[in-house]
N, C-alpha and C positions, 0 to 999 in steps of 0.2 A: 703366311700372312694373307692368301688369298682363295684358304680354301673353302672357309666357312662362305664366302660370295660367291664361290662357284660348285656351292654343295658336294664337296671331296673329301676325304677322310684325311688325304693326308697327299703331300707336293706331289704330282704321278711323273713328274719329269726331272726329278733329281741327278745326275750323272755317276750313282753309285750304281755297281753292276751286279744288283739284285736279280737273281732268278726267280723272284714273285713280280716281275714286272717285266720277265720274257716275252713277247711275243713272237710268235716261230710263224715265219714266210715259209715257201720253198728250199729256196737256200738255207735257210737257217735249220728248218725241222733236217733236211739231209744232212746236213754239217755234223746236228746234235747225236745223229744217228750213229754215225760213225765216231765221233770221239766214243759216245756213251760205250758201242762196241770196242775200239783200239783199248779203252781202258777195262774193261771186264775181261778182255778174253786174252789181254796182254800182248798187241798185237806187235811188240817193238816202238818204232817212231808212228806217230799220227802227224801228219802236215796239216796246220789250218791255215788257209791265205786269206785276207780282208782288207780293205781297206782301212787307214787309222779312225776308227770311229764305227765301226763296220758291226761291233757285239762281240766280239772272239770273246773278249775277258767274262760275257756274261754268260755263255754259251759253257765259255770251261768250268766255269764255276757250276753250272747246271747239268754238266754232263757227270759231274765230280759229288753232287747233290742226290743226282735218282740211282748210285750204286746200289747194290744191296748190302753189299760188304762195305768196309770204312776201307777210307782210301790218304794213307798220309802223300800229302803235298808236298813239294817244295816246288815254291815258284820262283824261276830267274829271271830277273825282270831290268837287272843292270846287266849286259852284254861286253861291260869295259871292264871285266874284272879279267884280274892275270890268273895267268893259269893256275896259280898256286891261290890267289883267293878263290877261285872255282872249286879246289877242289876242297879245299879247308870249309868252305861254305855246305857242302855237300855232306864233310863228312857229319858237321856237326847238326843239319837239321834233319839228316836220318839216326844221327845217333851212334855214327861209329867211330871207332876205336882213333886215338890221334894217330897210329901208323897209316890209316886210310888216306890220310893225306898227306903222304908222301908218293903219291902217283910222278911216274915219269916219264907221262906221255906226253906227246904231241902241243906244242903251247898255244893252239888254235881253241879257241871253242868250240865249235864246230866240228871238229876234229873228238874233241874232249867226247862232244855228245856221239859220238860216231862209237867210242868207244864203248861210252854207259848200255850204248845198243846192243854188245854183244857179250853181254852179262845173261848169262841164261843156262838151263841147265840141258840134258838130250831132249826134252819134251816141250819146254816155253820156257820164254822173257820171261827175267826175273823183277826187271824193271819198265812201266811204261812210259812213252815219252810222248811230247806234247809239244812241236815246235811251231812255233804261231807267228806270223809275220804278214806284213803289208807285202804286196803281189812283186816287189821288187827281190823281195827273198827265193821266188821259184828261178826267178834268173841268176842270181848268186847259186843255185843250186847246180847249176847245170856247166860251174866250172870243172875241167877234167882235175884239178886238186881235191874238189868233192865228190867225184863221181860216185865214191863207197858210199859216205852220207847217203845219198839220195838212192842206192841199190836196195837203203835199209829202212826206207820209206814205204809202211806197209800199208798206209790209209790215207788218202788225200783229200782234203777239203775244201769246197771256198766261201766267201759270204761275198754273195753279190750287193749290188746299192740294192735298196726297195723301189718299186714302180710306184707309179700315182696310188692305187689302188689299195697296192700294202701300206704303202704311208699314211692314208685315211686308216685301214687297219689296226694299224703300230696305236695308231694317236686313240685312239677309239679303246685298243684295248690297254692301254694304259691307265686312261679315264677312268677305265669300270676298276681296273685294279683297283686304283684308288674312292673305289667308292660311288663314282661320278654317270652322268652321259653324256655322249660325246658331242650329241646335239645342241644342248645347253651349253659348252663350250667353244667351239669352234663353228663358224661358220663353213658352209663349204668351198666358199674361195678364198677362206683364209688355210685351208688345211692344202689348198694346189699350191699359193704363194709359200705353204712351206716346205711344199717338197720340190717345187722348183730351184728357190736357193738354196736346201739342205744338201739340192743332189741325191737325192736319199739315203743319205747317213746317219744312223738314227740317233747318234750322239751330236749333231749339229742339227738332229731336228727335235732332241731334248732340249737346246741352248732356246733356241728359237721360242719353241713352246712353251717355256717356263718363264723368258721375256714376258714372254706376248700374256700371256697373264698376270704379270703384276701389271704390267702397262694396262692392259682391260681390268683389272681391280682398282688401280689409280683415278680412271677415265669415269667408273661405274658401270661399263662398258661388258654384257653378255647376251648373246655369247658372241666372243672375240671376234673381228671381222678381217675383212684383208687391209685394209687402211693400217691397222694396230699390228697387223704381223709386217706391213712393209716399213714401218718405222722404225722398229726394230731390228729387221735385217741392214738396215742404212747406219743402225748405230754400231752394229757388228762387220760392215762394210761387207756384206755379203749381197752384191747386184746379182741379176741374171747371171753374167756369165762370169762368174769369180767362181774356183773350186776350194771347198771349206779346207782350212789349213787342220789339218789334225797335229795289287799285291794278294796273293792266293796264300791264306794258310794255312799250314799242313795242320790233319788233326794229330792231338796227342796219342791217341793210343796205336799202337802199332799195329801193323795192317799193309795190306799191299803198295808198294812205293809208287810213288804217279811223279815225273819229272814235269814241270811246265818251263820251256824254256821260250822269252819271248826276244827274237836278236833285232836286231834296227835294220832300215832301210839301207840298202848303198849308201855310203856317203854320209852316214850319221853316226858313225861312230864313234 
């Protein structure tokens, strides 16, 4: 509704986790580095840690985008399934036989993934894995019940918050994505007001951003100033010091298997 006012092709702050509206910080470009590797060269598990809000989901999607080879998916994205939905789930979006899921392992998930790890033949992983979690997961990892898990841990990664600087970044190259300059939309105390309540998260400085433009399309209001960005954090109770409360599918044609497993925080099960 506000793009034609702020000369954009099209919303640049949506919360779909498009890889034509990546932009790669430090952390991010190292992150992508290493998935893009774990998943070409089949390194076993890859660990990505972020915070919820942080880009994992766009990051796997983009690492899973610049293969050269086709890459079928499945991504696990409910962590409460029994072990026998896991494994039923598994077998049918690779396609295999219904004896496949009759597995009688381990009724852990974790455990589950621990096993899909050592599916390989004397040369490489048959299968690669993709365990993605908020920072609480590296501590659940380091229980002596997982300690295999975590020995089969071949590539680890993290996505840090963005600084002031990437945040201006992020917003700027979003903008152009979509068409836009950055100048013409945001002011530059309105883009520190957003990454001071974002925190630098770049999925709660999507909320924010995408606000603060209909409020500035409403107002006639360009480009957006910090007034119209602090109104909007007030309507999403995001003050100074509050911290933001924070599906992949496979392609069809057959091709190297890529697991994404995404499990919850401690305590959210």
């Amino acid at each position: 509704m506000y793009e034609q006012f702020f000369e954009l092709r099209e919303r640049p702050f949506d919360l779909t986790p498009s890889p034509r509206f990546l932009v790669l910080t430090d952390s991010h470009r190292e992150a992508l580095s290493n998935l893009e590797y774990g998943i070409a060269s089949r390194k076993g598990i890859t660990l990505l840690i972020g915070e919820a809000g942080a880009g994992k989901t766009t990051l796997i999607r983009t690492a899973i985008e610049r293969q050269s080879a086709q890459v079928h998916c499945v991504h696990l994205s409910n962590p409460t399934l029994t072990r026998e939905e896991f494994i039923e789930m598994l077998a049918a979006k690779f396609d295999l036989t219904s004896q496949a899921a009759t597995s009688k392992a381990s009724p852990e998930l974790l455990e589950e993934i621990r096993l899909l790890a050592n599916i390989e033949t004397n040369d490489e992983k048959l299968m690669s894995l993709i365990l993605a979690g908020q920072p609480e997961l590296a501590g659940r990892l380091n229980a002596p019940a997982l300690r295999q898990l975590k020995q089969r841990i071949a590539l680890r990664c993290e996505l840090k918050p963005l600084s002031l600087p990437e945040t201006a970044a992020y917003l700027v190259g979003r903008i152009r994505a979509a068409g836009g300059r950055g100048a013409q939309v945001f002011t530059r105390e309105a883009v520190a007001l957003i990454h001071e309540r974002s925190h630098g998260l770049p999925r709660t400085i999507n909320v924010i951003a995408d606000n603060a433009l209909v409020s500035g399309f409403a107002l006639g209001t360009r480009p957006v100033g910090r007034q119209v960005v602090r109104e909007v954090c007030q309507d999403f109770d995001l003050d100074a010091g509050s911290v933001p409360a924070a599906g992949l599918q496979g392609s069809a044609a057959p091709s190297r298997p890529l697991l994404v497993v995404a499990p919850p925080a401690e305590g959210k099960r």
